[in-house]
C-alpha positions as CSV (number, residue, x, y, z in Angstrom):
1,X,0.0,0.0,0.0
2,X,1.2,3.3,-1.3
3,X,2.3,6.3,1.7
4,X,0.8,9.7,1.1
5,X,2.7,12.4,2.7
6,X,0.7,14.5,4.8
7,X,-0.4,17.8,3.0
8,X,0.6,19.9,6.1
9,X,4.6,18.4,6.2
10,X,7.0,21.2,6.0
11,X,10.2,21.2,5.0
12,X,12.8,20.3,7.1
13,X,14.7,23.5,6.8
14,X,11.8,26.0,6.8
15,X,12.3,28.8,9.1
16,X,16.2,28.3,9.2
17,X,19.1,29.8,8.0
18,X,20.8,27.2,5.4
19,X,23.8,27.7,4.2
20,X,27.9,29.2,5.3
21,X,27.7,31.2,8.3
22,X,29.1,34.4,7.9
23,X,32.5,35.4,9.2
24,X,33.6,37.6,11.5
25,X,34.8,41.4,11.1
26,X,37.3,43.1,12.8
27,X,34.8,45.4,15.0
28,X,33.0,42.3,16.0
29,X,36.4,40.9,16.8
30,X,37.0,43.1,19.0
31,X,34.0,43.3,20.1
32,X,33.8,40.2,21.6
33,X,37.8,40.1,22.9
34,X,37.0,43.2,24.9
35,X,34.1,41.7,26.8
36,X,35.8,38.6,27.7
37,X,38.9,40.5,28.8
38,X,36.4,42.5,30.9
39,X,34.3,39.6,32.1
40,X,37.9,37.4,33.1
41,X,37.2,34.7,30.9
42,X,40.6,33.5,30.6
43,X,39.5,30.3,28.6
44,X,37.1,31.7,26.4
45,X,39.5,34.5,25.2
46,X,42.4,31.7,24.9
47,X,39.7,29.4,22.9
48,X,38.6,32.8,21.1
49,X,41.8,34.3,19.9
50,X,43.6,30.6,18.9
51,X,40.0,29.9,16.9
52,X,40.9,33.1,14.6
53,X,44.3,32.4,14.6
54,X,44.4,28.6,13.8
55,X,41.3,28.8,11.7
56,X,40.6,25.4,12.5
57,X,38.1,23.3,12.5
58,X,36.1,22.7,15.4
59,X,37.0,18.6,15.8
60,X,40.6,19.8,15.1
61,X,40.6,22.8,17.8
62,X,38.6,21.1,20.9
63,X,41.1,18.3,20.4
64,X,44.1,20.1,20.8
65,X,46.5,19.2,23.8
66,X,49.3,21.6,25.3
67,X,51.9,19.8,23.7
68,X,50.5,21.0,20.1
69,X,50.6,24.6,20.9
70,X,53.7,24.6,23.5
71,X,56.7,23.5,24.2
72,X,57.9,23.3,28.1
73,X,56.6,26.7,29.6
74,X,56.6,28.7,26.0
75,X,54.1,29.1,24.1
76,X,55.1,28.9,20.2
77,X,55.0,31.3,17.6
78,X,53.6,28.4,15.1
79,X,51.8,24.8,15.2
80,X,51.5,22.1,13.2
81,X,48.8,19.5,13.2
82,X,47.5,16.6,11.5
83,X,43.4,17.5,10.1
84,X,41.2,15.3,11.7
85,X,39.2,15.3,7.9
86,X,41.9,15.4,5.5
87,X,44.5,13.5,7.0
88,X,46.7,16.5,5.7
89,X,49.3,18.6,8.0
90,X,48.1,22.2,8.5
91,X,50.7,24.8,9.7
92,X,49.1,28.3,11.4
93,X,50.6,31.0,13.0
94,X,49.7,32.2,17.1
95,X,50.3,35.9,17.3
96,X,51.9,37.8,20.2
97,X,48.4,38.6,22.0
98,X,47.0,34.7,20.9
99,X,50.1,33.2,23.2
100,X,49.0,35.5,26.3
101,X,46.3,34.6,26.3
102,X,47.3,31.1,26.1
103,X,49.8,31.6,28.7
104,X,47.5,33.0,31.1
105,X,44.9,30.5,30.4
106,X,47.6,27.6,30.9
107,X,48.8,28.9,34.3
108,X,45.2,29.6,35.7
109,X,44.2,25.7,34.6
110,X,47.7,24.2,35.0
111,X,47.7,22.3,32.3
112,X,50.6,19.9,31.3
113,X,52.1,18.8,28.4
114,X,49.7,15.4,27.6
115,X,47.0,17.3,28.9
116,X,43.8,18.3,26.3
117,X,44.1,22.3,26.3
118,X,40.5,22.6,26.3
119,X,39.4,20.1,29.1
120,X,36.1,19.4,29.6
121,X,34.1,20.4,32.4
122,X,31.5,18.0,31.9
123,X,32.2,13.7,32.5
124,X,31.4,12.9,28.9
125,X,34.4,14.0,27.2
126,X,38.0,14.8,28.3
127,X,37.9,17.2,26.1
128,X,35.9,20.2,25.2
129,X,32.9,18.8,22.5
130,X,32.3,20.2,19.4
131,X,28.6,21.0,20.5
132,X,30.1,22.8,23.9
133,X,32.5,25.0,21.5
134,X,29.5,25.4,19.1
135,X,27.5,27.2,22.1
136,X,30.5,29.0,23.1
137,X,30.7,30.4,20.2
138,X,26.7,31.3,20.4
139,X,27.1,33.2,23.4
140,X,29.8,34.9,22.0
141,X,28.0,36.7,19.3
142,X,25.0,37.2,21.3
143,X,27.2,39.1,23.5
144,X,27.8,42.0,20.2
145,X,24.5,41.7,19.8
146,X,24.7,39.7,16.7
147,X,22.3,36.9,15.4
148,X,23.3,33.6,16.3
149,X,21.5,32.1,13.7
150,X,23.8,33.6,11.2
151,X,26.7,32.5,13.1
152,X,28.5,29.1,14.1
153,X,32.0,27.3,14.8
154,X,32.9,28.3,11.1
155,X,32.2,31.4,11.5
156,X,35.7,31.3,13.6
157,X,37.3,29.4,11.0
158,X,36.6,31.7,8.4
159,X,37.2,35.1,9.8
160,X,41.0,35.3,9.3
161,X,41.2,33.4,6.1
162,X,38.3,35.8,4.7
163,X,40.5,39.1,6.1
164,X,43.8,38.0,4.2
165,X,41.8,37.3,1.4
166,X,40.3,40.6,1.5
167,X,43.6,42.0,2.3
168,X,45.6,40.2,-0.3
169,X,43.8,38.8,-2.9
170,X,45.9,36.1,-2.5
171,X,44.2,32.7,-3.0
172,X,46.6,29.7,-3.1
173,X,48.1,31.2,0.3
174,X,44.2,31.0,1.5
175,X,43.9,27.9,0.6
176,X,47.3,26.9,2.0
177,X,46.3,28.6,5.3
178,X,42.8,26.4,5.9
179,X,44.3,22.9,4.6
180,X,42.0,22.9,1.7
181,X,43.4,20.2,-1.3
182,X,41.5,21.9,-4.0
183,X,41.9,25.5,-5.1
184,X,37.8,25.1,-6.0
185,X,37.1,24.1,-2.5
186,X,38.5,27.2,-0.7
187,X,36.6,29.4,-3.4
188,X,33.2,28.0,-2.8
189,X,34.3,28.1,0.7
190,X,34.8,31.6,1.0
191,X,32.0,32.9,-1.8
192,X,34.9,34.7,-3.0
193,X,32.7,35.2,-6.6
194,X,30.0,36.5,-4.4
195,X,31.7,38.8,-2.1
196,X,33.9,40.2,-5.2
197,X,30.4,41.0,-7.7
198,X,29.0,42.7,-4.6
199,X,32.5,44.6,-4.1
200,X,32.9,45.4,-7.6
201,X,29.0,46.7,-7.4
202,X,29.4,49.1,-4.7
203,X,32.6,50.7,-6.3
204,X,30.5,51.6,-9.9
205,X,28.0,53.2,-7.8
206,X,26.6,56.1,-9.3
């Protein structure tokens, strides 16, 4: 006997935001750094400022331990780690103000070496989930006054790769940057084509 769907079924995705979510600027950067710093949330602005900088993904970042990011009581200038998805090194950068804040966040939690750098403060992970960083992140934007439903955990992957490429132009170093095999994948991923029309559109106003 043939199923009829109900005539009243909805789609699945009606009512939702579908699709990237949108990076970060530098104002909403900011933004957000400043209220941690003024709230003392020593993790959250040490999970916040290596996010940007590593432009990670989110299994990558909440899986982290010390020994990826430091080595004895020093924070390092670079990392290197193996992408959970690809299977493919990834090398990033941690800037001056990133490694404070990882500093101070290491000496608050005293972490060691083997330890994960985001622990877990709940018993079902050692580590911090993807779903706990995903409403992390959540509060964060809420906190600017942002819509959450227009930003998530790749929001915080994007931002920095979506500022050199504004900045640049440049990219294969993009695509070098986020770990991304194909040239075509970082394009879609950053709706360069999109971004660019709209660019070129606002500078022909008349």
């Amino acid at each position: 006997m043939k199923t009829v769907k109900p005539t009243n079924s909805l789609p699945w995705n009606k009512g939702k935001l579908v699709g990237q979510k949108s990076p970060l600027r530098l104002r909403d950067i900011w933004g957000i750094r400043i209220r941690l710093e003024l709230a003392a949330k020593v993790r959250d602005l040490a999970l916040f400022d290596l996010a940007i900088d590593s432009k990670l993904r989110a299994c990558d970042l909440t899986k982290l331990r010390v020994r990826d990011v430091a080595h004895g009581a020093n924070v390092s200038s670079r990392a290197i780690i193996m992408q959970q998805k690809t299977h493919r090194p990834v090398q990033f950068e941690i800037t001056a103000q990133t490694r404070a804040a990882l500093d101070a966040w290491l000496k608050q939690a005293r972490l060691k070496n083997e330890d994960y750098l985001f622990p877990s403060r709940q018993g079902a992970s050692p580590h911090l989930s993807t779903r706990q960083y995903a409403r992390i992140v959540k509060s964060w934007v809420a906190s600017i006054d942002l819509d959450p439903v227009s930003y998530g955990t790749h929001s915080m992957r994007r931002t920095k790769a979506s500022l050199i490429y504004r900045r640049t132009k440049n990219i294969r170093a993009v695509q070098i940057l986020l770990g991304h095999t194909k040239l075509e994948s970082t394009v879609r991923y950053l709706g360069i084509e999109v971004d660019d029309a709209l660019e070129m559109a606002e500078q022909t106003e008349v």
